[in-house]
C-alpha positions in Angstrom: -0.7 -35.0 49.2 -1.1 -34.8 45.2 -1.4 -38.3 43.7 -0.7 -36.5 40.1 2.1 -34.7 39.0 3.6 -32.6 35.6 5.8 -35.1 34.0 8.6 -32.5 34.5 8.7 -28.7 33.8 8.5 -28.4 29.9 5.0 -29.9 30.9 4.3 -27.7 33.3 6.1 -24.2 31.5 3.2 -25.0 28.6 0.6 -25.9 30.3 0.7 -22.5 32.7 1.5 -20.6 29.5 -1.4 -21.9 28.1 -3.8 -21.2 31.2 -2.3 -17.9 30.8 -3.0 -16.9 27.3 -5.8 -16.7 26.0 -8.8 -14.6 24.7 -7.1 -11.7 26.7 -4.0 -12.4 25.0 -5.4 -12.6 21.6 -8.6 -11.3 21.4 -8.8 -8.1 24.5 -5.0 -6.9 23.8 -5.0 -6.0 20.7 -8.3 -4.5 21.0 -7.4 -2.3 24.6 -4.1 -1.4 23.4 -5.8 0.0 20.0 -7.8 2.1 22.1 -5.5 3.0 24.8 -2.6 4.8 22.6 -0.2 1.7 21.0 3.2 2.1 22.3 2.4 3.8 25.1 0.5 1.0 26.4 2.5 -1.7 25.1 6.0 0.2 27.0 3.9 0.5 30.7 2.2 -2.8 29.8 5.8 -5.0 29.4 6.9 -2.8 32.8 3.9 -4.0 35.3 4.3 -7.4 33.7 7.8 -7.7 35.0 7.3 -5.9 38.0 3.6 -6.8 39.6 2.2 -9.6 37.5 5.2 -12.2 37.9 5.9 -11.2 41.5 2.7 -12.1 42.0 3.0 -15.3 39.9 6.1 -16.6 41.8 4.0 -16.1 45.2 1.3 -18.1 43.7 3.7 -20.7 42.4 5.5 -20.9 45.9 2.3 -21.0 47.9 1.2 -24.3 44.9 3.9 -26.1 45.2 4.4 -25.9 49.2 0.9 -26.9 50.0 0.5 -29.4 47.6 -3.3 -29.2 47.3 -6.2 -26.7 45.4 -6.0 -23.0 46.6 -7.1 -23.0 49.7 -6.2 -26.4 50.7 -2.4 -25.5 50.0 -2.7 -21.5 51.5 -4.8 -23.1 54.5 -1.9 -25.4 54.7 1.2 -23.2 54.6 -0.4 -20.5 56.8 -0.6 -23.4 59.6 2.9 -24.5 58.6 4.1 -20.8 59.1 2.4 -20.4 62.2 0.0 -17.6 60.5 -3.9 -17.8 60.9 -6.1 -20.4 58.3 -8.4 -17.4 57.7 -5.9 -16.6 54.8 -7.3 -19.8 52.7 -10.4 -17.4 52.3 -8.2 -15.6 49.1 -8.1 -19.1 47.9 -12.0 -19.8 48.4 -12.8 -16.4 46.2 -10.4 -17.5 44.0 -12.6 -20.5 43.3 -15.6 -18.8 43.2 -13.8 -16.2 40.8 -12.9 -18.7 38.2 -16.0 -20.3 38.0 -18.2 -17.3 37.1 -15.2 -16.3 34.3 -15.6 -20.1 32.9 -19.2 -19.4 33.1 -19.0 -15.9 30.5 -15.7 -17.1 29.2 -17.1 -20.2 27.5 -19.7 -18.3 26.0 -17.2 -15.9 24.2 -15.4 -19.0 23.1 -18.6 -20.7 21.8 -18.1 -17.1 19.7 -14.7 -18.7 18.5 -16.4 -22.1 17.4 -19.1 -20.3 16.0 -16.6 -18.2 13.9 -14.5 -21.0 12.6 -16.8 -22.7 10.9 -18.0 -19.8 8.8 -14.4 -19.3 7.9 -14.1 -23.2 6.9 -17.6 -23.2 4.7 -16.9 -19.6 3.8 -19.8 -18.1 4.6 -17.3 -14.7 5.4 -15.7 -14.3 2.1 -16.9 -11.9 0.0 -19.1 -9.5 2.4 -18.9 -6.1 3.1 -18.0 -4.6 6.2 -21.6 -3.9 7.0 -23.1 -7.2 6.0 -19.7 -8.8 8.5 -21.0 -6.7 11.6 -24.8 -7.3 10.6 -24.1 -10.2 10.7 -21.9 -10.4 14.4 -25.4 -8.3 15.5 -27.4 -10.8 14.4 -25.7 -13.7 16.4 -25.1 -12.1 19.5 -29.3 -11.5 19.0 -30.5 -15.1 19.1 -29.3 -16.7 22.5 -30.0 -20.5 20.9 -27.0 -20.6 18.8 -24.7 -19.0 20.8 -26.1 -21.2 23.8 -25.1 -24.4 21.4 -21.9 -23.0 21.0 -21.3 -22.5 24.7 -22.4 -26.1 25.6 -20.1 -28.0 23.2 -17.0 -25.1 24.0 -17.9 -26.6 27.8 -18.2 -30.2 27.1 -14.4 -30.3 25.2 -13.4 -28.4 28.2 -15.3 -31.4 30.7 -13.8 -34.2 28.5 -10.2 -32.7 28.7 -10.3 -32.3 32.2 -11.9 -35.7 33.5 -8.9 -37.4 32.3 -6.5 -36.0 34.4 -3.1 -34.5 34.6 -1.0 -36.7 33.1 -3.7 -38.9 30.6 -5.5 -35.5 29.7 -4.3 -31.6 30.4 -0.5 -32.3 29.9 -1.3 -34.0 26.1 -3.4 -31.2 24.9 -1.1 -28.3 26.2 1.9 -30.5 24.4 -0.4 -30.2 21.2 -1.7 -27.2 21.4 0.7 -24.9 22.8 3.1 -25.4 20.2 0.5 -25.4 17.3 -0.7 -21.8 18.9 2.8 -20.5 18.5 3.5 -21.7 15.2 0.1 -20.4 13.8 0.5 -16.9 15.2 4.3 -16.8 13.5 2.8 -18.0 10.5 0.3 -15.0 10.5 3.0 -12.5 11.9 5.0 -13.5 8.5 1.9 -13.4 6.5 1.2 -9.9 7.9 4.7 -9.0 7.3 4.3 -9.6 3.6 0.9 -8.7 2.9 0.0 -5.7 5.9 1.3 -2.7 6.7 3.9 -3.9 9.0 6.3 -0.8 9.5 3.5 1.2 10.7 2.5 -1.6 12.7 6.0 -1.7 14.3 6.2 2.0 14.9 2.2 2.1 16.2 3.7 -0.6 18.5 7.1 0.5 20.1 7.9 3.4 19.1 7.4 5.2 22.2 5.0 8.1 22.2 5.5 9.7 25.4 2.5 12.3 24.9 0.0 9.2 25.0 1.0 8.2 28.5 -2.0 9.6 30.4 -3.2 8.1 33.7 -6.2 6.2 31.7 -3.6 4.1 29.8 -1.3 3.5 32.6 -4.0 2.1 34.4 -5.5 0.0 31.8 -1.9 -1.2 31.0 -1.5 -2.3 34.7 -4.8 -4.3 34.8 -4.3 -5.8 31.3 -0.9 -6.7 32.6 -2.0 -8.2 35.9 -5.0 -10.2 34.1 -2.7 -11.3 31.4 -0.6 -13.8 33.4 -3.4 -15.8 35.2 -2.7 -14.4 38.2 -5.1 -13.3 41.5 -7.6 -16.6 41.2 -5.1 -19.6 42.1 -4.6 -21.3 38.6 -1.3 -20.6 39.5 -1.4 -22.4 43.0 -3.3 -25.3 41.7 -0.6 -25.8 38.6 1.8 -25.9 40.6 1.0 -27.9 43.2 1.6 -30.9 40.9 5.1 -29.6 40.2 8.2 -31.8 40.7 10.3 -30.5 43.9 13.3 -30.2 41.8 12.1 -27.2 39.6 13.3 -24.0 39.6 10.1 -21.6 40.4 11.9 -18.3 39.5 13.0 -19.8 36.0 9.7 -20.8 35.3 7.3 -18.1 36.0 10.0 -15.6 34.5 9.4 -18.3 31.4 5.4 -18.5 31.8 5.5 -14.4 31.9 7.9 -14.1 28.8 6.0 -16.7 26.4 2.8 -15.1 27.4 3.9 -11.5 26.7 5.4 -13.2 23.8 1.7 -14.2 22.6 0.6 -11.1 23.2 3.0 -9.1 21.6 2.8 -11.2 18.3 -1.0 -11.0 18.3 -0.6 -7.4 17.9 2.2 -8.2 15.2 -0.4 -10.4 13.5 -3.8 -8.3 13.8 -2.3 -4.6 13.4 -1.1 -5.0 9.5 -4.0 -6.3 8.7 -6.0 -3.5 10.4 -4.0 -0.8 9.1 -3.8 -2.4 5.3 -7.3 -2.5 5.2 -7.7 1.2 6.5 -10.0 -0.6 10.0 -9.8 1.1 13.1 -7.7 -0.2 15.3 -9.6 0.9 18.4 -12.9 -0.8 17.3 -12.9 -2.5 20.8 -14.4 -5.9 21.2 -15.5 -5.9 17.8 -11.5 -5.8 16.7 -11.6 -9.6 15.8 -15.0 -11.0 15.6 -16.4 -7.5 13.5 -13.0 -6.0 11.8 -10.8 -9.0 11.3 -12.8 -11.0 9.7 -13.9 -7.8 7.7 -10.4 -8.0 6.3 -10.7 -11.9 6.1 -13.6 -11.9 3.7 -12.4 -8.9 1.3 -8.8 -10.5 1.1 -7.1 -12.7 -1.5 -6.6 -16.2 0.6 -9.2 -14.8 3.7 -10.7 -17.9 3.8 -7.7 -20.0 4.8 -6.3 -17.6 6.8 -9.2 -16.5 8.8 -9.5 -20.1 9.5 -6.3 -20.4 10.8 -6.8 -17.1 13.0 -10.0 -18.9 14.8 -8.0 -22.2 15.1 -4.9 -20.1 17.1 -8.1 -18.0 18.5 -9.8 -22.0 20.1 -6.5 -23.2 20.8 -5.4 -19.9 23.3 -9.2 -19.9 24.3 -9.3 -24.1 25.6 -6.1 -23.9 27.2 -6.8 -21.2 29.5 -10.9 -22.9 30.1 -9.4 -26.2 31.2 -7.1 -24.4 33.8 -10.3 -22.8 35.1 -11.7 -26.1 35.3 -9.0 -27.8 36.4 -9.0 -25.6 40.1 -12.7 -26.3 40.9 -12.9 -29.9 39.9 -9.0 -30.2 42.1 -10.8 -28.6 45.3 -13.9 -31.5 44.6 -11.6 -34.4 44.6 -9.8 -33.3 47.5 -13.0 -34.0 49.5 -13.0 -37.4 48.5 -16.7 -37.6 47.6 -16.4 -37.2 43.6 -14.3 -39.2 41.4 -12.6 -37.1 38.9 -14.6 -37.3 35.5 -17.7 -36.8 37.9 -16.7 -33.8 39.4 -15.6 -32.5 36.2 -18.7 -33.1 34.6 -20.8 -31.9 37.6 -18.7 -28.3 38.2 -18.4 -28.2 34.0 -22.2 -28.3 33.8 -22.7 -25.3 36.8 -20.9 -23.2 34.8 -22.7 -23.9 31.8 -25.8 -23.0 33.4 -24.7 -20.2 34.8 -22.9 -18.8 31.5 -26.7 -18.9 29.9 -26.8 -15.0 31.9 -24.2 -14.2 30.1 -25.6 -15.5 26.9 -28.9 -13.6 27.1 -27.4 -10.6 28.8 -26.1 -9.9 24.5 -30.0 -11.2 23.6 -32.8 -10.5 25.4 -31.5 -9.1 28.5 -29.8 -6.8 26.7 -31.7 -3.7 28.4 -31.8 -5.2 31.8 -29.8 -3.2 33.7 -30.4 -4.8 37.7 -28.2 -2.1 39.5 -29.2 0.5 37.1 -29.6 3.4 40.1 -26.0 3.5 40.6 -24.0 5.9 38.6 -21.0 3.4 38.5 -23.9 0.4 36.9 -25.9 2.3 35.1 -26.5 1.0 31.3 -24.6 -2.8 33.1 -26.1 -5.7 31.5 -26.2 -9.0 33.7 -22.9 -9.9 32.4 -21.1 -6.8 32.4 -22.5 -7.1 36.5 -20.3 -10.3 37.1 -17.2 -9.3 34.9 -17.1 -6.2 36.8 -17.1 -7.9 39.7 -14.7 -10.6 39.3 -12.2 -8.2 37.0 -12.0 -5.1 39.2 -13.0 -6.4 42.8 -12.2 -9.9 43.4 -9.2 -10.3 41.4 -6.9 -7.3 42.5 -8.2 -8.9 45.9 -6.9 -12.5 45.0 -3.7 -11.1 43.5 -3.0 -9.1 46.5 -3.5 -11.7 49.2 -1.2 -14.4 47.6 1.6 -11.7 47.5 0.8 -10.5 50.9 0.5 -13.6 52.2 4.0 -15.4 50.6 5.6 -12.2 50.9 5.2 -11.3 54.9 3.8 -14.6 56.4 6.3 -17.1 55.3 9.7 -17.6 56.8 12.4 -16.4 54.9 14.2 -19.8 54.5 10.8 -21.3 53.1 11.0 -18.5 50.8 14.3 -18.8 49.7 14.4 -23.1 49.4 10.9 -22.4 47.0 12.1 -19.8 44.5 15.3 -21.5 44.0 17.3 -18.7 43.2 18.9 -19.1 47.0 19.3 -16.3 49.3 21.0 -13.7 46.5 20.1 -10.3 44.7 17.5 -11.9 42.4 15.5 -13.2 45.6 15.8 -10.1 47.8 14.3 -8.2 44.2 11.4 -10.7 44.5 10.6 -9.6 48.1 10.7 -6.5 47.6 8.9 -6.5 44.9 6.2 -8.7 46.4 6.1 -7.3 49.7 5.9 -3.9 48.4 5.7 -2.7 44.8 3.0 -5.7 43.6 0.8 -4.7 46.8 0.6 -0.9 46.2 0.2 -0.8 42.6 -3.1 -3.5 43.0 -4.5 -1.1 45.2 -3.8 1.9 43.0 -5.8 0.0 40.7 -7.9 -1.3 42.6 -9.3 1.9 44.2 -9.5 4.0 40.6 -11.1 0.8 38.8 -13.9 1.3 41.9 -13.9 5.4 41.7 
């Protein structure tokens, strides 16, 4: 049983918004819904949210809080509780495994973050042109010791955060930075608002555009949607298996899946204005913050203080979702009883440091190593685009589709029903179907074209 616990929900609503948002929310929306056709994304992306991703979270979150241990300590013990075979902790295992090769690339794209604040601060931005701004992006992603500096001290924030525990160390940061990530991004939403192009923004957004709703969008709306809410790797399970019995689990991932659209949606509210003010492209792709935001930032009256205050939002939504990842491993290490928790945290931290140095030279110079190069589907793959393909289109859907399989059709109906906390009504007979059928099918639809 879990020694530590959420002081009460408010703790743990943040903290799971904030392992939810993050770079994808801030950083890979705006850029895959400027090259995916704006509304028409954003309208099939806010559907698959309501209807896959926070099925899916609710499983998760019953599964957490039932087993009261890591992910597949708490699915290994439900499925023995429900009479169903142990084999189905293996989700939670690859889960595990999952999460630590994204904290391994994902800390290195944060290191990015770091990296990108302090030119704002010194203002080493201001006052270049858009060709000297991606020159320079070129230039850093070229020498692997920088960006391998930036990864380490992204990692060891992460490690210090997460030795201290629940209570003394994740639930004090989220309480910090969740509310300083929302008040920055409405700060830059009204400062966009004023200064941007903010009615073209709002029609490029949600003014539907029915003609742009072609199979390539649907599915990269679905994905983004899935991916968006932290679900298919066990964050969810781990969270809440330090959750209070007295919570209501369909109130809260309905509130984790709101605040993180939420995020999301106002990024877009924040970035687009500035894009379109500035005649950028808004379907630039990765380069959308780190090339032609902070293109904008250095040619703009007051681009030094607000470009600083983008990366600061940018760290904040980037830490909160690394110490979740964190968080899972070093939860399964303690279970065993051999590591104490700032050991464990240090030990797991520093793995994933080491292995994020692949990612780090797969921008450098493995940049033309291309290990699975004879296959048509991995041809031109660096290193890193090898495990992110892996982890986002193979072992993810899988994750996402045993938790809802699993809570869905293996638990008894009255464990169900005492979990969600919504009793044995409409709104629950929704969630089954929903998770026992909808959530399962669209995975796989994705699942099987992300693989074609």
């Amino acid at each position: 049983m879990r020694v530590e616990n959420w002081s009460g929900r408010l703790a743990f609503i943040l903290a799971s918004i904030g392992a939810a948002v993050g770079l994808g929310n801030i950083w890979k929306f705006p850029y895959t819904l400027g090259s995916s056709g704006g509304s028409a994304f954003v309208l099939v992306y806010i559907g698959a949210i309501l209807l896959i991703a926070t099925p899916i979270m609710m499983a998760e979150m019953i599964i957490g809080r039932r087993g009261r241990g890591s992910a597949p300590t708490a699915v290994r013990t439900v499925a023995l509780d429900a009479g169903a075979s142990k084999a189905w902790s293996g989700f939670g295992w690859m889960g595990l495994f999952a999460v630590f090769l994204v904290l391994s690339f994902y800390s290195v794209i944060a290191g990015w973050t770091l990296a990108y604040l302090l030119e704002s601060v010194t203002g080493g931005l201001q006052g270049l042109s858009a060709a000297q701004v991606g020159q320079n992006f070129n230039e850093f992603l070229a020498d692997p010791l920088p960006m391998l500096a930036w990864h380490l001290l992204f990692t060891a924030i992460t490690v210090g955060i997460v030795s201290r525990g629940v209570r003394s160390g994740l639930e004090p940061v989220v309480k910090v930075l969740m509310p300083g990530l929302f008040l920055m991004l409405l700060g830059l939403v009204v400062y966009a608002a004023f200064a941007g192009e903010f009615a073209q923004t709002l029609a490029y957004l949600f003014k539907p555009d029915f003609a742009l709703l072609t199979a390539p969008v649907v599915l990269a709306a679905v994905g983004q949607a899935f991916f968006s809410v932290n679900v298919g790797i066990g964050a969810v399970i781990t969270y809440a298996a330090y959750l209070p019995a007295n919570v209501n689990l369909f109130r809260s991932a309905l509130t984790v899946s709101l605040g993180d659209t939420l995020v999301a949606l106002l990024a877009g509210l924040a970035i687009f204005p500035i894009v379109f003010a500035n005649n950028l492209d808004p379907g630039e792709g990765p380069g959308l913050v780190f090339v032609t935001l902070a293109t904008a930032f250095a040619s703009m009256p007051g681009g030094g203080v607000i470009g600083t205050l983008f990366f600061v939002m940018l760290l904040f939504a980037a830490l909160t979702s690394a110490i979740s990842m964190l968080e899972m491993t070093t939860a399964r290490t303690i279970e065993s009883g051999r590591l104490s928790r700032p050991i464990a945290a240090a030990v797991l931290g520093s793995a994933a440091c080491l292995v994020g140095v692949v990612t780090a030279l797969s921008f450098s110079v493995w940049s033309d190593v291309h290990l699975l190069g004879m296959f048509e589907t991995f041809a031109g793959k660096t290193p890193f685009d090898l495990i992110d393909y892996l982890v986002s289109n193979v072992m993810l859907p899988l994750g996402g589709m045993g938790f809802v399989i699993f809570a869905g059709w293996c638990l008894q109906r009255e464990v169900q029903v005492a979990e969600l906390g919504v009793g044995d009504s409409i709104w629950f007979d929704t969630w089954l179907f929903l998770a026992r059928f909808v959530a399962p099918a669209a995975i796989a639809l994705v699942f099987v074209f992300n693989l074609a």
